[in-house]
N, C-alpha and C positions, 0 to 999 in steps of 0.2 A: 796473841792469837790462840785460838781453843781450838785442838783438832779432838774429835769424836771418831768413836768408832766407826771403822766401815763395815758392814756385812760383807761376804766376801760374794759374789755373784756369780765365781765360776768355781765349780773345783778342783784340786792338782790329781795329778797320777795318785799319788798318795793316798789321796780324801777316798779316792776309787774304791782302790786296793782295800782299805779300810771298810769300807761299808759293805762289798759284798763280801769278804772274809776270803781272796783269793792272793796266790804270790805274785812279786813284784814282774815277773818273764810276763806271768800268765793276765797280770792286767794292762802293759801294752801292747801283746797280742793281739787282747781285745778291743783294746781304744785305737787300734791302728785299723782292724776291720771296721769297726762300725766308722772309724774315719772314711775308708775306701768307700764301703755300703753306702754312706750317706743314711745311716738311720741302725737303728728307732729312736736314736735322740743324736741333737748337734754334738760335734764333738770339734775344736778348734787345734788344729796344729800351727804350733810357732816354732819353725824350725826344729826339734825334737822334743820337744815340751808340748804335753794334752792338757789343754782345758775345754770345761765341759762345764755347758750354762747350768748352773742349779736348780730351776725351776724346768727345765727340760730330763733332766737325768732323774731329779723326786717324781715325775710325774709319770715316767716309763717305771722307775721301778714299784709304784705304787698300786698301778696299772698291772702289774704281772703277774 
């Protein structure tokens, strides 16, 4: 059997942190609010772990 790459469809706290150039407190401060807010993009909580759909989170920050 052949497995292939997956694209990843959500991304981690980490991925966050990484793109907007901010620290680790300070990016799930933010993914906790815009979790409560309910916006400007989905943000998915699993028990203490954020993910966040990719094509929602490129499109807000594309957007701004």
């Amino acid at each position: 059997m052949e497995y292939k790459e997956v694209e990843k469809q959500v991304y981690e706290a980490t991925d966050i942190q990484k793109i907007l150039g901010i620290g680790r407190s300070m990016t799930y401060i933010f993914l906790e609010k815009v979790y409560q807010d309910n916006g400007p993009f989905k943000v998915i909580k699993i028990g203490k772990l954020y993910r966040v759909p990719r094509k929602a989170f490129d499109k807000w920050l594309n957007e701004s």
